[in-house]
Structure formats: C-alpha cells, structure tokens
Phi, psi and omega in degrees: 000140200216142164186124201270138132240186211279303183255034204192139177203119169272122194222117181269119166262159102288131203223117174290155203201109157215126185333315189204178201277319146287342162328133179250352154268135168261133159243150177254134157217160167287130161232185182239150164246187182212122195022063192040059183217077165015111173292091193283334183287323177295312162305330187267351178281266162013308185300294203299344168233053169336291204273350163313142174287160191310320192285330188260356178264311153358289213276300184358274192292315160355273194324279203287320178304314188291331172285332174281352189266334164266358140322288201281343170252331186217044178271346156275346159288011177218144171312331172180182223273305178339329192311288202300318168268005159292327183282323182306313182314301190302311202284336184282343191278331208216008169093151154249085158240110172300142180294326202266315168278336196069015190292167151200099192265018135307290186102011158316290173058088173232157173260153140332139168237150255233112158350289164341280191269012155294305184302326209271008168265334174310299183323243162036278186295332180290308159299335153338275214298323183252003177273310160302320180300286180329306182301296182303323173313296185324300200288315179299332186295336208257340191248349180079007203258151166305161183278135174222069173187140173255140159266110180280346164220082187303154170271172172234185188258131184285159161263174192323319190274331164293323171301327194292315222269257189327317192291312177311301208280328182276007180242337175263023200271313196240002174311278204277007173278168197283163160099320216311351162308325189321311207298160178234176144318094189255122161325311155313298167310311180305316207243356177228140176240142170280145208286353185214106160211145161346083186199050201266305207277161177281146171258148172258132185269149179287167201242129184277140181261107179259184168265153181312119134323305178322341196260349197294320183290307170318331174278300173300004184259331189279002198285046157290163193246331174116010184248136173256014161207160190128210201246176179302316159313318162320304207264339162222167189260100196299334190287324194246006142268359178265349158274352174269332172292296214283346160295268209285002171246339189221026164071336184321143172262181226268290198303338194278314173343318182285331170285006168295144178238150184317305195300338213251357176229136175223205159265122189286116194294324171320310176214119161279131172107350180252133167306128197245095190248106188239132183273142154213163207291108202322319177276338146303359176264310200344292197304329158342297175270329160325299165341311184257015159060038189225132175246179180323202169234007184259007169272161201280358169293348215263135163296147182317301173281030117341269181293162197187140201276181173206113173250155177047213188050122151312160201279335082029262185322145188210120179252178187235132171271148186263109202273123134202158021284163178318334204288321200293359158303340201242344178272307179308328146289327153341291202277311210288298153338285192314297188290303178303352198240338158223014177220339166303139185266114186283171201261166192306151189304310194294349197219040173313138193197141190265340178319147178282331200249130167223161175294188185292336203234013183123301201276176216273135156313123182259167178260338145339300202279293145356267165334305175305312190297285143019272205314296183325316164300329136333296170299313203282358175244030161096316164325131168270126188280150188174136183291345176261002184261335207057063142216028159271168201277007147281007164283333184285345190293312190276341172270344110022285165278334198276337184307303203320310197292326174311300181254034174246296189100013244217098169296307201279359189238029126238012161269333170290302167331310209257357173067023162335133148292321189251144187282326201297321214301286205289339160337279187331354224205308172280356185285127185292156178284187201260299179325304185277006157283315189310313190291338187251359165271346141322289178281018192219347179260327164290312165307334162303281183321329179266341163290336181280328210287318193296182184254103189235147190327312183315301181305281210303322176316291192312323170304308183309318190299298180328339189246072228169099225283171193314287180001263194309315163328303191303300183300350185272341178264348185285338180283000000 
C-alpha cells in the first residue's frame, strides 16, 4: 500500500526479516517506510508481535501508515499531536468530503468509515502508540533524561455498562487458559477505557429476527419426502431435520454443520442416549484431508457446492454443542441413529470423505442444497420465508441465543454457548424486543393491581375517597 503527498510518501512493504545470519527463523512482515526511509520504531514493534497472524500485521501497518500520512497533511492544523489525533478519529468516521460542495481542502477525499471499522483502526494505532510510550518511559528511567513521548489516547474510568464490558471480554480472555485459577483480576483493566473511540453517532442494534418458537416442530415435521405410508425413514428426510436441530437446539450457524465429520458426533459417555457433538476448526483438518485428495471447505478455491464459510473460534479450540432444551440431545441422537443406520448415503470409494451430512449421491451436503429444502418446509407450514419474519435458517441460531438468555440472564453463559469472540457480539440478544417490553410492562401492571387489589394503604384511601361528600371536593379546590 503506497500513499503519496506532493513531499511525503508513505509506504507499506512486505519485508522478509532474519534476525541474525543463522537464524532459521525468517518473517514476511509488513512495514512502513517513510519517504523511503525504513520506520525503525515500527519494525521492532511489528519483529516484537512476531507471532501475530499475517491478517493483523496487515490491518496494523495499514492502520498506523494512514495516520501517519494525516500526520503529514495536517499536523500544523492543530495545537499538539492528542489534537490531532481526535479530528484523525472524526475525519475517518464521518469522512473528509464536504456533501453539499464534494470540495475536500484535506486533499483526503475520504469516504466515511462504519463505527466498527474506525474503532479497530483506532485499536491498532493506540497499541503502536503505548507500545512507544513504554519504551520512551524505560530509556528516560535508564538515562535519567526527561520523557520525550505523548499518549494519544489516555484511559479514563470507564462507567458501569463498560466496566460491565471489559469484565466480559476478561473472562472470555482467560476462562479456558492453562493456569487461569492463577489469575487474578486486574482492576485497572476492568475499570478503565481509552478516552477516544468512535461514538458520534447513535449506534442502531441490529435487530434479532428469531424463529416462531411455537413453529418449530411444525418445521421439523415439513422435512417430508412426500410419501404418506412406509416407515419414518421413509416418510422424512432426517439429514436436514438434524441439521436444523443443531441450529435451533444447539446454536450452531448455518455453515458449521457442514464442516462435521461422522467421528465429531457420539454418544455422550455421560449421558447415555444424549448426542455429544463436537466443532473443530476447519483448518485443524487441513492435513486430514489432504490425505483424501480434499481441501478444507473454507477454501476459496473450492467449487460452490463444496465450499462453507467459518467465522471466529481458534484454530485450536475444540468446542461442544450445548443443547437446549437437554431433551434435544436425545432427539438428536434418535434421528442421528436412524439416519447412518438407514438413510445416509455413503460416498463412491474413488471420491471417500469423512463429512457427516451427504447428498443423494454421496457427496459432502452443500448448504445451498439446504437452503432450498429449508425455504420448502417453510412454505409447506404456511410461512413466508424472509430474513424480517425470522424464518431463514440463521433465525434458528438466533432464537437459540434468545431462549438462552431469556432463561439464564447469564452474559457469560451466552457467550459461551453462542461460541462469541467479543462479549459486544451477544447485546443484540439481551436488548429486550418492543413485544417483551410490552408483555413485561404488562405483567408488572397486573402485579400492581393485586397489590393495590389487597387491603393496603392504597385500597383504604379509594375507600376514604367515597365518603367525602361533593361539598367538602368543592371547598377544597375553591382553597
């Protein structure tokens, strides 16, 4: 990435980097150059997050080359650098093209950028920035010299729903690390926010679409083949109601189903007779599959019916699905029996695959094919499919988290269960709907009424009103 001004040019490389002349480790890292003269504070930060993936040494170096390139057109337009980099916040957020003329006297021409992806460039630079403070702090401690460095974005004390936030983000940071009984709490972390991020605008929550609960059986019921007499196997097609189970019973999105291999589902040695369903991460397979002349199904190479998306989870991390309610483990396993045992089609010896879910022919189940079965069952119990009615098939995901919540109350026991990177992910799921305020403003005005209804102070006044005669009403408004 190159970004010119008429005497100042910013340049993001990739630069192979070993350390020393024998080193057998090499890194491609990006770097910035700066009217071609290497960014030396940068390389050693970038050498020091080494271990970061290819995608955030990316976004990084991005991140900080744009800012330093509005370093460089407009840094005399401000009083000190903290200034500066607030208006840099304002101007990626909200663009610098004036509307009414399309003038932009920055010479920027920026588009707006989405609340989202302001703050994580915001991120980026803020660690950059205290990653240099620390460093400049060391050297003054060590030289005895005054501090020759600023923090563009100091913390402040965060307020409750951020303190709320950080605690959330810190349980899922550290619940599953080795050690994590060790840890303590840092109070600091918890109780402080950096002082500048993105939040001139009202953010609008996406609005959760869920599916009728009440409808749901009725939907497993349409996954019929269309024959009314034979056996059960007969009469459904059991692969796209258990994929449909593992979405509205057990959270799953719409892509993972597909990434299952028969071995990833058993009988829970715990509870017998309930299915033990465990997700791993698509790129933990690679070599697997390689074996079998296959590559993952999140590559972009992969023909359409193939391919299947993956969001989040580490590559690492080996997760479980969490049924609820408990019973739909046990429905799942039933239908999971049935189906390997009278209805999967396994695949031809020459094109051999470990997927759980297979087509009519064999071959690994597209979520396409899905889809289609999905909208038809929809249709045949009276529903219009549509992402604002909740019935495309992520509403079951989402009526899922909404059950949970309803009856946990629980953030961190719907971050595990919904698998969240970010605890901000699940808000959407505790913000109550317009229907479940009424109904709980509702149910709270019937509970008034049986406390006013008892004989309490309240009762006794309205009796006391009755015997107070027009008269005496009258001399009191005339007073």
């Amino acid at each position: 990435m190159q970004i010119n001004n008429h005497d100042h040019t910013v340049l993001v490389a990739k630069i192979t980097i070993r350390m020393t002349v024998r080193d057998a480790n090499v890194f491609v890292l990006p770097l910035i150059f700066v009217n071609q003269s290497l960014l030396i504070s940068y390389a050693k930060y970038a050498y020091e997050k080494r271990k970061k993936s290819a995608s955030w040494h990316q976004k990084s170096a991005s991140a900080v080359a744009l800012f330093m390139n509005y370093l460089a057109k407009r840094r005399k337009d401000f009083p000190d650098p903290v200034s500066c980099f607030r208006a840099f916040v304002d101007d990626l957020e909200f663009g610098t093209i004036d509307p009414t003329t399309e003038d932009d006297p920055s010479g920027l021409y920026w588009l707006p950028k989405s609340i989202q992806n302001t703050n994580k460039i915001i991120g980026y630079i803020t660690l950059f920035n205290e990653y240099n403070y620390r460093k400049a702090e060391q050297f003054a401690t060590e030289t005895n010299t005054p501090l020759n460095a600023i923090l563009l974005n100091k913390k402040r004390l965060a307020d409750f729903a951020e303190q709320h936030i950080n605690l959330a983000a810190w349980h899922h940071k550290y619940s599953n690390s080795f050690l994590s009984y060790t840890r303590t709490i840092d109070k600091v972390q918890i109780n402080t926010v950096h002082s500048v991020k993105s939040e001139h605008r009202t953010q609008t929550k996406t609005k959760l679409y869920t599916f009728p609960r009440e409808r749901i059986f009725d939907l497993l019921d349409a996954f019929n083949t269309r024959i009314k007499v034979g056996s059960f196997t007969q009469r459904y097609n059991l692969r796209d109601m258990l994929i449909t189970i593992l979405m509205h019973f057990g959270g799953l999105r719409v892509s993972e189903p597909f990434h299952l291999f028969v071995e990833d589902i058993m009988e829970n040695p715990n509870h017998p007779g309930e299915a033990l369903v465990k997700l791993y991460h698509p790129d933990s397979r690679r070599e697997q599959l390689a074996k079998m002349g296959l590559r993952t199904r999140t590559d972009k190479r992969n023909p359409h019916s193939y391919y299947s998306g993956w969001k989040n989870q580490d590559i690492n991390e080996v997760t479980s699905v969490k049924w609820f309610p408990i019973e739909a483990g046990q429905w799942f396993w039933d239908l999971w029996v049935l189906y390997m045992t009278q209805q999967r089609v396994e695949a031809p010896q020459d094109r051999i695959h470990p997927f759980a879910f297979t087509s009519r022919n064999g071959a690994p189940a597209s979520y396409g094919n899905f889809q289609q079965a999905h909208k038809r069952a929809v249709e045949r119990i009276g529903l219009i499919v549509a992402k604002e009615r909740g019935t495309s098939p992520h509403s079951h995901r989402h009526r899922y988290g909404s059950d949970v919540w309803e009856t946990t109350k629980d953030p961190i026991i719907l971050q595990k269960v919904l698998r969240h990177s970010s605890p901000l992910s699940q808000y959407v799921y505790i913000h109550p709907s317009d229907e479940t305020i009424r109904s709980e403003l509702h149910n709270g005005f019937i509970a008034l009424k049986e406390m006013v209804n008892e004989r309490n102070a309240l009762n006794l006044l309205s009796d006391s009103m009755k015997d107070i005669s027009t008269e005496t009403l009258s001399r009191l408004r005339e007073y």
